[in-house]
mmJSON file of the N, C-alpha and C atoms, coordinates in Angstrom:
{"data_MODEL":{"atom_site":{
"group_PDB":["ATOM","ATOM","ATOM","ATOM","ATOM","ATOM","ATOM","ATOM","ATOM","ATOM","ATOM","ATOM","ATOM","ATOM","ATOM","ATOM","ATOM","ATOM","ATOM","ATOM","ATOM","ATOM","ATOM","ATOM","ATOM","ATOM","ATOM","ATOM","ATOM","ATOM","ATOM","ATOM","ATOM","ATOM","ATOM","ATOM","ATOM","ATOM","ATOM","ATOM","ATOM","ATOM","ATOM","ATOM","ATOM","ATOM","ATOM","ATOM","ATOM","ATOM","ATOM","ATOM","ATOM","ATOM","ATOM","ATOM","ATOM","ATOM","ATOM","ATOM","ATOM","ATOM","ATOM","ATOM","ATOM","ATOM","ATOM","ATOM","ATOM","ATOM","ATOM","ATOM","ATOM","ATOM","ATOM","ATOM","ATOM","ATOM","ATOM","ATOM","ATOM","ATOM","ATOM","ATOM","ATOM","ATOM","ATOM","ATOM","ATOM","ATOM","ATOM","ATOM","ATOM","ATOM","ATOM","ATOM","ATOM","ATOM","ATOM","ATOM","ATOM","ATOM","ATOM","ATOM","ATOM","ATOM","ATOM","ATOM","ATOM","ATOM","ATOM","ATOM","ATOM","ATOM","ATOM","ATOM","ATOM","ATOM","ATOM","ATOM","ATOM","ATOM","ATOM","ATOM","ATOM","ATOM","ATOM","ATOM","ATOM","ATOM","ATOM","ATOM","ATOM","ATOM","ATOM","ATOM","ATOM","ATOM","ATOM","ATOM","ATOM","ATOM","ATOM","ATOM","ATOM","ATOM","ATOM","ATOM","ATOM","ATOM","ATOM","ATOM","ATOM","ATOM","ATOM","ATOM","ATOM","ATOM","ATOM","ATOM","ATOM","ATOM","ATOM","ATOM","ATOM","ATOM","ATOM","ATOM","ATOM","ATOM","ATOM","ATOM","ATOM","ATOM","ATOM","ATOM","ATOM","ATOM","ATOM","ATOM","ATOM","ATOM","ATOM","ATOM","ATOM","ATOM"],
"id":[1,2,3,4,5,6,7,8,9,10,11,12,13,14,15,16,17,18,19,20,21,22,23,24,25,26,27,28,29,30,31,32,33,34,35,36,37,38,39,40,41,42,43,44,45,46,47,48,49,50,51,52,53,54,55,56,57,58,59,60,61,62,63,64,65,66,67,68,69,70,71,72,73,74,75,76,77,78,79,80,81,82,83,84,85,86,87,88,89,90,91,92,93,94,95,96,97,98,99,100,101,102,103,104,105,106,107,108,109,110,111,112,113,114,115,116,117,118,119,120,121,122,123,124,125,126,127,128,129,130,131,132,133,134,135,136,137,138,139,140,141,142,143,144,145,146,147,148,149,150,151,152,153,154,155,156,157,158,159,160,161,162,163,164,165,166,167,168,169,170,171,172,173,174,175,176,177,178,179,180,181,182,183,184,185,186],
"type_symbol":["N","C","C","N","C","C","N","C","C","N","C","C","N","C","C","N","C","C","N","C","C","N","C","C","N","C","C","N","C","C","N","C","C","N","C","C","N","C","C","N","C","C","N","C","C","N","C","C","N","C","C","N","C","C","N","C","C","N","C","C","N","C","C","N","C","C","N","C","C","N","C","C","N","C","C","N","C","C","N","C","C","N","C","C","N","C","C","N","C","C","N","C","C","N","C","C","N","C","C","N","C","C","N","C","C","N","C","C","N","C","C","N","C","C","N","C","C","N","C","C","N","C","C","N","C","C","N","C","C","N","C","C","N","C","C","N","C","C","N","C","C","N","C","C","N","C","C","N","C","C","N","C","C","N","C","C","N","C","C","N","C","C","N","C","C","N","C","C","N","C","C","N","C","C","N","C","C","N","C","C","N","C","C","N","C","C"],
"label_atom_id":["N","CA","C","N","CA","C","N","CA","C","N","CA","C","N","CA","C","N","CA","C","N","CA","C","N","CA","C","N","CA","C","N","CA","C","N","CA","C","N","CA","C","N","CA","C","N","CA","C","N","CA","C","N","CA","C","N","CA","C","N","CA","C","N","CA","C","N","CA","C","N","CA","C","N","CA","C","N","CA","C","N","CA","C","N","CA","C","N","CA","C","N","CA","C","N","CA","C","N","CA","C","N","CA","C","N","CA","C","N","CA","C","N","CA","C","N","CA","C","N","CA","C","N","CA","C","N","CA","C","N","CA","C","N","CA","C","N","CA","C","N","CA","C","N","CA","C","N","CA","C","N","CA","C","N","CA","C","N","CA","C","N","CA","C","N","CA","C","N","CA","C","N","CA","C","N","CA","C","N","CA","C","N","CA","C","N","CA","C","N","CA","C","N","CA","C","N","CA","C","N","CA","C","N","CA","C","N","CA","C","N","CA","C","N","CA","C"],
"label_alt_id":[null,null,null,null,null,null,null,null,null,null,null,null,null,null,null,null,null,null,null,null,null,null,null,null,null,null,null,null,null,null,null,null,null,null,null,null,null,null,null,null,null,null,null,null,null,null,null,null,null,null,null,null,null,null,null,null,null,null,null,null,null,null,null,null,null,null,null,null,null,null,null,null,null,null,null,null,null,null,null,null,null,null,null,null,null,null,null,null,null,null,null,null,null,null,null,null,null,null,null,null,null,null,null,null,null,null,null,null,null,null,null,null,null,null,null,null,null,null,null,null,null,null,null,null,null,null,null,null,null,null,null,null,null,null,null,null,null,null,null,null,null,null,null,null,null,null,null,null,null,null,null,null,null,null,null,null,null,null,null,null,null,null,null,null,null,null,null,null,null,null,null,null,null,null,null,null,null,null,null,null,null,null,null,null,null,null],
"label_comp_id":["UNK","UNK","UNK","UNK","UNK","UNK","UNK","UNK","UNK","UNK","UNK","UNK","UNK","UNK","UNK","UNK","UNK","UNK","UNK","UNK","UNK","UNK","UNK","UNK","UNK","UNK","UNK","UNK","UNK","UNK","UNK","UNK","UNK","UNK","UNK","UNK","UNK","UNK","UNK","UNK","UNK","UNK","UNK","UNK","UNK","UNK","UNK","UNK","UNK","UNK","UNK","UNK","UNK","UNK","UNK","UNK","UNK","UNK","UNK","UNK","UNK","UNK","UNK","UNK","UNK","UNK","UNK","UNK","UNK","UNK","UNK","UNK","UNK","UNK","UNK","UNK","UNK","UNK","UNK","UNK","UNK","UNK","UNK","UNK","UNK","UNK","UNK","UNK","UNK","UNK","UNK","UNK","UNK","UNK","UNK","UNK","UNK","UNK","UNK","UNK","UNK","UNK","UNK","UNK","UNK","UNK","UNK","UNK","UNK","UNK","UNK","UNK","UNK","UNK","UNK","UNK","UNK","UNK","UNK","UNK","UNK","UNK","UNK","UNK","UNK","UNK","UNK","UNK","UNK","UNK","UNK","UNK","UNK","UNK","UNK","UNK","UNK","UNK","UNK","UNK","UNK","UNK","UNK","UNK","UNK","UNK","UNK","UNK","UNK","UNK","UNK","UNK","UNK","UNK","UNK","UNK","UNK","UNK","UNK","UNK","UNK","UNK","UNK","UNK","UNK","UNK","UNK","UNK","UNK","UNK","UNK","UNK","UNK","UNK","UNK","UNK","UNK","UNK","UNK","UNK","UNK","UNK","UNK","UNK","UNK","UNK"],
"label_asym_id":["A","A","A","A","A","A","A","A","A","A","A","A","A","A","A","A","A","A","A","A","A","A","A","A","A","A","A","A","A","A","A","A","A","A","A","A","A","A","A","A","A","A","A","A","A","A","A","A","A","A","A","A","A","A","A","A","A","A","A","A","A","A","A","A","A","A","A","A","A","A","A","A","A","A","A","A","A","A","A","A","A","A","A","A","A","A","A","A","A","A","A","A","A","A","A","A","A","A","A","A","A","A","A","A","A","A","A","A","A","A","A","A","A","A","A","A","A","A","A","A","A","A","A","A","A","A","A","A","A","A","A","A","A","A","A","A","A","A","A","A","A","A","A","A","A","A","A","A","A","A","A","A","A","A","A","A","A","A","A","A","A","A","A","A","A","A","A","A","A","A","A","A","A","A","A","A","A","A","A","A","A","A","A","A","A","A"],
"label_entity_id":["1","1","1","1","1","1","1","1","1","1","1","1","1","1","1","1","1","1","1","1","1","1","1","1","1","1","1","1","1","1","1","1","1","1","1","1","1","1","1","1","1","1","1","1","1","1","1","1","1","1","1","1","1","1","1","1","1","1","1","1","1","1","1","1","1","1","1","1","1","1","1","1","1","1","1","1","1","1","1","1","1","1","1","1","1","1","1","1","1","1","1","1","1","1","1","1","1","1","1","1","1","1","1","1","1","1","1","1","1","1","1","1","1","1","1","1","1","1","1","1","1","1","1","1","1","1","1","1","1","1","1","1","1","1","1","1","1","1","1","1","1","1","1","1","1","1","1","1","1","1","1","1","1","1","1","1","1","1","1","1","1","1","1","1","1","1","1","1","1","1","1","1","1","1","1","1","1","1","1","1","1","1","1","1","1","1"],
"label_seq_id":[1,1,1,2,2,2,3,3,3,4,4,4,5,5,5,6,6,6,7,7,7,8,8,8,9,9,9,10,10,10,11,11,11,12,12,12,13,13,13,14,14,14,15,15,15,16,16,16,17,17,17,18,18,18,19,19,19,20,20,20,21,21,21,22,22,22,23,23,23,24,24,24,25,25,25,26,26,26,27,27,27,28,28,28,29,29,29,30,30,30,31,31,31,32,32,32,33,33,33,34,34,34,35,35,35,36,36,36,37,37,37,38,38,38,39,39,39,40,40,40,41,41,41,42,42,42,43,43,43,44,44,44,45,45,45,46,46,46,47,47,47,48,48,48,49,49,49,50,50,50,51,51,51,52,52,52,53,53,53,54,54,54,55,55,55,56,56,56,57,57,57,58,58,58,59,59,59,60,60,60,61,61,61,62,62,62],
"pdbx_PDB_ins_code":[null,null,null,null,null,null,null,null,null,null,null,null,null,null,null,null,null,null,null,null,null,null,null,null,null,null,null,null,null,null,null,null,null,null,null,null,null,null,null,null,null,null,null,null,null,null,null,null,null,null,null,null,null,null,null,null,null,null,null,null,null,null,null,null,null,null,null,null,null,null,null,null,null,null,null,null,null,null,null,null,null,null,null,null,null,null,null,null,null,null,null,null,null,null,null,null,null,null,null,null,null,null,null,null,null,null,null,null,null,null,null,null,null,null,null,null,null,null,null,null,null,null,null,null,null,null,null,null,null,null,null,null,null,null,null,null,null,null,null,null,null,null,null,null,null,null,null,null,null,null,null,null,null,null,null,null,null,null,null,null,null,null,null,null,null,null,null,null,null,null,null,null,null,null,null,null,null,null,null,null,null,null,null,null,null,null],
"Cartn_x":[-3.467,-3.94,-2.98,-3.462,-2.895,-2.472,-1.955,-0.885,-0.963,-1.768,-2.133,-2.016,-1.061,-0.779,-2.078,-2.923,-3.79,-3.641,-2.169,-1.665,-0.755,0.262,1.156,0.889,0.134,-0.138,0.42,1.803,2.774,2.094,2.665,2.091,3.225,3.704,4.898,4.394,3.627,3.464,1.857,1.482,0.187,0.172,-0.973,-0.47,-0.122,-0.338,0.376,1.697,2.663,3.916,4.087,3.738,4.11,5.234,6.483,6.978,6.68,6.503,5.725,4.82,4.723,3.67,4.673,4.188,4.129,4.358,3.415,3.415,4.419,4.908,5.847,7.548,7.71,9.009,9.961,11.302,11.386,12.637,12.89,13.368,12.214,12.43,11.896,11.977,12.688,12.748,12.233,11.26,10.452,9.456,9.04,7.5,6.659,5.645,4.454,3.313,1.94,0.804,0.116,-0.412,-1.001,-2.424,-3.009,-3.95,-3.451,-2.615,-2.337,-0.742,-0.314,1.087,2.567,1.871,2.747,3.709,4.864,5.502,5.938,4.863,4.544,3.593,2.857,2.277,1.543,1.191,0.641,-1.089,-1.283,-2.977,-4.041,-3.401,-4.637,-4.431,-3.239,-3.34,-3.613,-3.772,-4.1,-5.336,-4.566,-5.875,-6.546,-6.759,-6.984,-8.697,-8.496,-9.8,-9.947,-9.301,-9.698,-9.513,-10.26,-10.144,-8.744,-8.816,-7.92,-7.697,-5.916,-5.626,-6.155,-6.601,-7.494,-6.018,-6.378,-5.787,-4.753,-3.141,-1.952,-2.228,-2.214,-1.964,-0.691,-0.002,1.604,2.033,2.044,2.243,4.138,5.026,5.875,6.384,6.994,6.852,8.428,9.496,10.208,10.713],
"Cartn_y":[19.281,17.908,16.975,16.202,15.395,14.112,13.416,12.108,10.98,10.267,9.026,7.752,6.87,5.001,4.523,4.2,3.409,1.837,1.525,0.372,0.408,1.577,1.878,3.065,4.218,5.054,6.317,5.831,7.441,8.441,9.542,10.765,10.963,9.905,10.18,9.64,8.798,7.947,7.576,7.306,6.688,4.447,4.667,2.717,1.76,3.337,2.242,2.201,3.24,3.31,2.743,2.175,1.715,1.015,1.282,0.165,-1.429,-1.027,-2.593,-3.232,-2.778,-3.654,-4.234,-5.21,-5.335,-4.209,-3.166,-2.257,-1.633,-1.049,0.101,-0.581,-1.832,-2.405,-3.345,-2.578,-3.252,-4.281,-4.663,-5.984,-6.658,-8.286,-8.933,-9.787,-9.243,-9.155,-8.763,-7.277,-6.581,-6.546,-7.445,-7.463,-8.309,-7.524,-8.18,-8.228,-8.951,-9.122,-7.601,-6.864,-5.624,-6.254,-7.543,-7.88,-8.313,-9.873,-10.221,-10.634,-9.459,-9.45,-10.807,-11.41,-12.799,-12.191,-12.906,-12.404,-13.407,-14.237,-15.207,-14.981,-13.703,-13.843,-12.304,-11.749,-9.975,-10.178,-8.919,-9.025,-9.776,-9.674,-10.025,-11.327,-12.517,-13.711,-14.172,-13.646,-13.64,-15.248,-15.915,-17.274,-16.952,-15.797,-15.426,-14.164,-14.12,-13.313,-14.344,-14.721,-15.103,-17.106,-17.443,-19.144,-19.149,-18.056,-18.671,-16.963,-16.504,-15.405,-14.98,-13.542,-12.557,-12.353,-12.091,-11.369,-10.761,-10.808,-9.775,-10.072,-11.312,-11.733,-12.291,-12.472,-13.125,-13.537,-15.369,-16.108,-16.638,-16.358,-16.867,-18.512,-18.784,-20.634,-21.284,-21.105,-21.359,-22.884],
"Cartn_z":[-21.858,-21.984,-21.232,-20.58,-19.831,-20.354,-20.099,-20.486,-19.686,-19.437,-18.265,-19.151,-18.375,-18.698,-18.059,-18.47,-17.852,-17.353,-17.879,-17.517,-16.129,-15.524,-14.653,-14.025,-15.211,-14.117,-14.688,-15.076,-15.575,-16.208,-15.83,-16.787,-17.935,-18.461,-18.996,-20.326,-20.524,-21.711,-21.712,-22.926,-22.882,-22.704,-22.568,-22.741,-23.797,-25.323,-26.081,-25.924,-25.626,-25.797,-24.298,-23.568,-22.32,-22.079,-21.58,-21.671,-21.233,-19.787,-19.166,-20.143,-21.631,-21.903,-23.1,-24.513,-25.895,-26.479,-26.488,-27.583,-27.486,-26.278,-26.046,-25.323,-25.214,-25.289,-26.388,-25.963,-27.769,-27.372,-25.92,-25.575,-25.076,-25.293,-24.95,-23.262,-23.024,-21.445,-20.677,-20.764,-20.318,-20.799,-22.312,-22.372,-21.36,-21.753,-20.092,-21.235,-20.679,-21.312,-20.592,-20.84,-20.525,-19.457,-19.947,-19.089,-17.446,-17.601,-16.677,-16.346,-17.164,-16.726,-17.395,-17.907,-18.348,-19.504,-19.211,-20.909,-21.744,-21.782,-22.273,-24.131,-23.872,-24.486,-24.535,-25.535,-25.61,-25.232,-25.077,-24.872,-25.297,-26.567,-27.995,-27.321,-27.061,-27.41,-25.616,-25.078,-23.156,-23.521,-22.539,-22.428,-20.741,-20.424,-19.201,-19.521,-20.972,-21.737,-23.131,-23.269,-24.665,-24.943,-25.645,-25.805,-26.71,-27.722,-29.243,-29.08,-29.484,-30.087,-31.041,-30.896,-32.34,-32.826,-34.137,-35.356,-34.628,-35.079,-33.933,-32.743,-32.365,-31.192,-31.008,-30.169,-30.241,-28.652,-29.16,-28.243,-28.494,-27.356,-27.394,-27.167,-27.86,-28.136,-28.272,-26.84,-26.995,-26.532],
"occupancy":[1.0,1.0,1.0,1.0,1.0,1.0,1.0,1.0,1.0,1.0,1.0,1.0,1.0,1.0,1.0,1.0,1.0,1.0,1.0,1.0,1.0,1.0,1.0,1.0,1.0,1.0,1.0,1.0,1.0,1.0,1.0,1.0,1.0,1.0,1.0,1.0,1.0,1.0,1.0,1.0,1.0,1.0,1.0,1.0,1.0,1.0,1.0,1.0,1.0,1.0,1.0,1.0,1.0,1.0,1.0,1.0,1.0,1.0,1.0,1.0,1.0,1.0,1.0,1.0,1.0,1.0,1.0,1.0,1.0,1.0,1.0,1.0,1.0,1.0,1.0,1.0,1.0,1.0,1.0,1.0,1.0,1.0,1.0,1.0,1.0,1.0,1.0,1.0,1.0,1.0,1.0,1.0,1.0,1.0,1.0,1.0,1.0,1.0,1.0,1.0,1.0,1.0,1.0,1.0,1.0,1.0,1.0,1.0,1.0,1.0,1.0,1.0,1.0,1.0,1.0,1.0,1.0,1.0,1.0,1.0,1.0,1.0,1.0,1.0,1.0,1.0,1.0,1.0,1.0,1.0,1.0,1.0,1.0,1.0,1.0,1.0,1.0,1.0,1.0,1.0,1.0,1.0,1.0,1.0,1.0,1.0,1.0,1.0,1.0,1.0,1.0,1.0,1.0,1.0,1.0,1.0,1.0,1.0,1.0,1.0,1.0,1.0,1.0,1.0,1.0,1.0,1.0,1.0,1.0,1.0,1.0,1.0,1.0,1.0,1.0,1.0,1.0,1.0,1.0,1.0,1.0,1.0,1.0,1.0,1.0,1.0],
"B_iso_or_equiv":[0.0,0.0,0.0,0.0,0.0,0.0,0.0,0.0,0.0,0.0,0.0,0.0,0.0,0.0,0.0,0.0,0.0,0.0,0.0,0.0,0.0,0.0,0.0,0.0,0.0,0.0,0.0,0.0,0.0,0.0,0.0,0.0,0.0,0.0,0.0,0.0,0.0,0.0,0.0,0.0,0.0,0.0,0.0,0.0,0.0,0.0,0.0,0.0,0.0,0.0,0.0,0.0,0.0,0.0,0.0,0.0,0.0,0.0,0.0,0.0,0.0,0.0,0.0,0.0,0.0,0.0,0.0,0.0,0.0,0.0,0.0,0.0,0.0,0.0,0.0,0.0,0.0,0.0,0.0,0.0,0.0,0.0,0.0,0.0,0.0,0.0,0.0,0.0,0.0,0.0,0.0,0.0,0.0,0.0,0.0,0.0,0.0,0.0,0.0,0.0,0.0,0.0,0.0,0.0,0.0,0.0,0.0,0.0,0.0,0.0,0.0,0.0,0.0,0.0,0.0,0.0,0.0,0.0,0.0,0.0,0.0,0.0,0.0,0.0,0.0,0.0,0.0,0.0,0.0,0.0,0.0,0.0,0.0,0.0,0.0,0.0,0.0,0.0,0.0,0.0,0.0,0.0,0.0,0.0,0.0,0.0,0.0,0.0,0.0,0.0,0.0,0.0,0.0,0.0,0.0,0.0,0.0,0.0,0.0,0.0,0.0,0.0,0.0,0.0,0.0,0.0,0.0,0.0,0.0,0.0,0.0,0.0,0.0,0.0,0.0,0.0,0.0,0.0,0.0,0.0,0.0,0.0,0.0,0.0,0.0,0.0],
"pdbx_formal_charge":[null,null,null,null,null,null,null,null,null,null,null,null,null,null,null,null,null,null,null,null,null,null,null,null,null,null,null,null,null,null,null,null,null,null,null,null,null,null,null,null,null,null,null,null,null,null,null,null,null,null,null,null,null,null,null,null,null,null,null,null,null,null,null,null,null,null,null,null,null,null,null,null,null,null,null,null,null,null,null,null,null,null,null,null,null,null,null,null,null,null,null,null,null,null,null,null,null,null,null,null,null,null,null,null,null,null,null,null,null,null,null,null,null,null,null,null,null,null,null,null,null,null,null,null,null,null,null,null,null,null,null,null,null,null,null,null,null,null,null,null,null,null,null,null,null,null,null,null,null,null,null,null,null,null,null,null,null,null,null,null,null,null,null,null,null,null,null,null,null,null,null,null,null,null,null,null,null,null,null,null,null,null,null,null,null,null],
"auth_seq_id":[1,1,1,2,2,2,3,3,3,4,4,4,5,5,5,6,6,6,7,7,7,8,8,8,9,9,9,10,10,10,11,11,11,12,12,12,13,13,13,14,14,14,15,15,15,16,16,16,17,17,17,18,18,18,19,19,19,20,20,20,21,21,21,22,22,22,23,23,23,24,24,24,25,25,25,26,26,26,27,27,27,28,28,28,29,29,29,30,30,30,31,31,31,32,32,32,33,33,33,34,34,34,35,35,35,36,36,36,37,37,37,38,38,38,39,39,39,40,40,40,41,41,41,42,42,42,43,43,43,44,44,44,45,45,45,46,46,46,47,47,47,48,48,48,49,49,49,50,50,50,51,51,51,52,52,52,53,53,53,54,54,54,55,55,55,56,56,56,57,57,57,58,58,58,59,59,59,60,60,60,61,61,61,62,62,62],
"auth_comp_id":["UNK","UNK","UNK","UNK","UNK","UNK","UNK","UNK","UNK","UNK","UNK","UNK","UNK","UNK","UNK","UNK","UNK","UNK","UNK","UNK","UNK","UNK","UNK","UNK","UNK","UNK","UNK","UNK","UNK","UNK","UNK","UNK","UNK","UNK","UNK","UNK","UNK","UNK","UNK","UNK","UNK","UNK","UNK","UNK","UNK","UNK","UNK","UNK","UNK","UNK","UNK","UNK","UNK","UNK","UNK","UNK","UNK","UNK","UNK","UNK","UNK","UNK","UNK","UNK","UNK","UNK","UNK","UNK","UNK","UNK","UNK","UNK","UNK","UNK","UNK","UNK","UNK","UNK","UNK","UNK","UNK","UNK","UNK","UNK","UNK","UNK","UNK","UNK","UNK","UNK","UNK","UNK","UNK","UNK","UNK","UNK","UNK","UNK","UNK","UNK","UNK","UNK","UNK","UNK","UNK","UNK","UNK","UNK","UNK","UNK","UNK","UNK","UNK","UNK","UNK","UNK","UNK","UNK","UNK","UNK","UNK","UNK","UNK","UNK","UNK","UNK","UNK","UNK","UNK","UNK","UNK","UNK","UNK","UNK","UNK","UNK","UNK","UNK","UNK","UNK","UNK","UNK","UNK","UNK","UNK","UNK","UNK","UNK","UNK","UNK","UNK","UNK","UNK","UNK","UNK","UNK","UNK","UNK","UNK","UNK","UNK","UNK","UNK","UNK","UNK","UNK","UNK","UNK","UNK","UNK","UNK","UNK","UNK","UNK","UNK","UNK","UNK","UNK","UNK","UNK","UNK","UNK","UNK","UNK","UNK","UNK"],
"auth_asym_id":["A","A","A","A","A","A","A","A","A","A","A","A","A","A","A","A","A","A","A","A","A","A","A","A","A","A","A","A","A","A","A","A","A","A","A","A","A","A","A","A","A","A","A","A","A","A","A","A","A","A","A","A","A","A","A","A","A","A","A","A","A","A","A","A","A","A","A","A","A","A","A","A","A","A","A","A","A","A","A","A","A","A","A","A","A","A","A","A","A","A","A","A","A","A","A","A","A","A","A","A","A","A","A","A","A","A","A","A","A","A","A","A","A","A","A","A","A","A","A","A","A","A","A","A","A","A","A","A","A","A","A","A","A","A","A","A","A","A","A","A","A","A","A","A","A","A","A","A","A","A","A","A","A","A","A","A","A","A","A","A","A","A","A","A","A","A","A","A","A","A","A","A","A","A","A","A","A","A","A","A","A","A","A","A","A","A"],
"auth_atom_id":["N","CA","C","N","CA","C","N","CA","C","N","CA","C","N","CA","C","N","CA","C","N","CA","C","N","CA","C","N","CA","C","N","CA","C","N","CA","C","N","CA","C","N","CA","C","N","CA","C","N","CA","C","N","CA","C","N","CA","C","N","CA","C","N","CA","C","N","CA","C","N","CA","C","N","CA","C","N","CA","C","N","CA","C","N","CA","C","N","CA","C","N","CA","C","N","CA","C","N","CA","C","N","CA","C","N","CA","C","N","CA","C","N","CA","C","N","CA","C","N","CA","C","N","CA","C","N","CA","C","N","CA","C","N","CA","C","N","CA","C","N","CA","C","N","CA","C","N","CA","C","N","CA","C","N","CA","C","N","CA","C","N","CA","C","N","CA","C","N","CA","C","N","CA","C","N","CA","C","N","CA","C","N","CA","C","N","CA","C","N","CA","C","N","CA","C","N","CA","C","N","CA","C","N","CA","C","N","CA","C","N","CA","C","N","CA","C"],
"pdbx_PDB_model_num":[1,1,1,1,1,1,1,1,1,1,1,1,1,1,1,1,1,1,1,1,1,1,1,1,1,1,1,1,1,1,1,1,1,1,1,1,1,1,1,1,1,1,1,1,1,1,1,1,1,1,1,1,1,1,1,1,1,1,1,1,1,1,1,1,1,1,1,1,1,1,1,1,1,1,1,1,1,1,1,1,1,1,1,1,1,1,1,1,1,1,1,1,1,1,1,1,1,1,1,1,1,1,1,1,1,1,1,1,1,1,1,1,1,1,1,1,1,1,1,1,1,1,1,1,1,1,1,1,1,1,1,1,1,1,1,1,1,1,1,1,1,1,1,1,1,1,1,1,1,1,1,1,1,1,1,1,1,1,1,1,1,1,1,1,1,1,1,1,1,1,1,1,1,1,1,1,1,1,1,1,1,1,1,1,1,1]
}}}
């Protein structure tokens, strides 16, 4: 069975544990939005798909 990031590509990880993304980085320096890349803000809360963050969405507000 094979092992594909559908976010980067690696055969090393799936896209939840990705690092480039939220789910799979655990500094905040290297989180990215999995949609359009911002690290501003995770998938769920993307204003690039969505009007208002769903449920576990997380917008950074510094």
């Amino acid at each position: 069975m094979r092992i594909d990031c559908t976010y980067c590509g690696s055969q090393l990880h799936t896209f939840e544990a990705c690092p480039k993304t939220w789910n799979g980085s655990a500094t905040r320096l290297h989180l990215r939005c999995a949609y359009c890349g911002s690290n501003r803000h995770n998938y769920e809360a993307c204003p690039k798909i969505r009007s208002r963050p769903v449920e576990g969405g997380i917008i950074i507000r510094d």
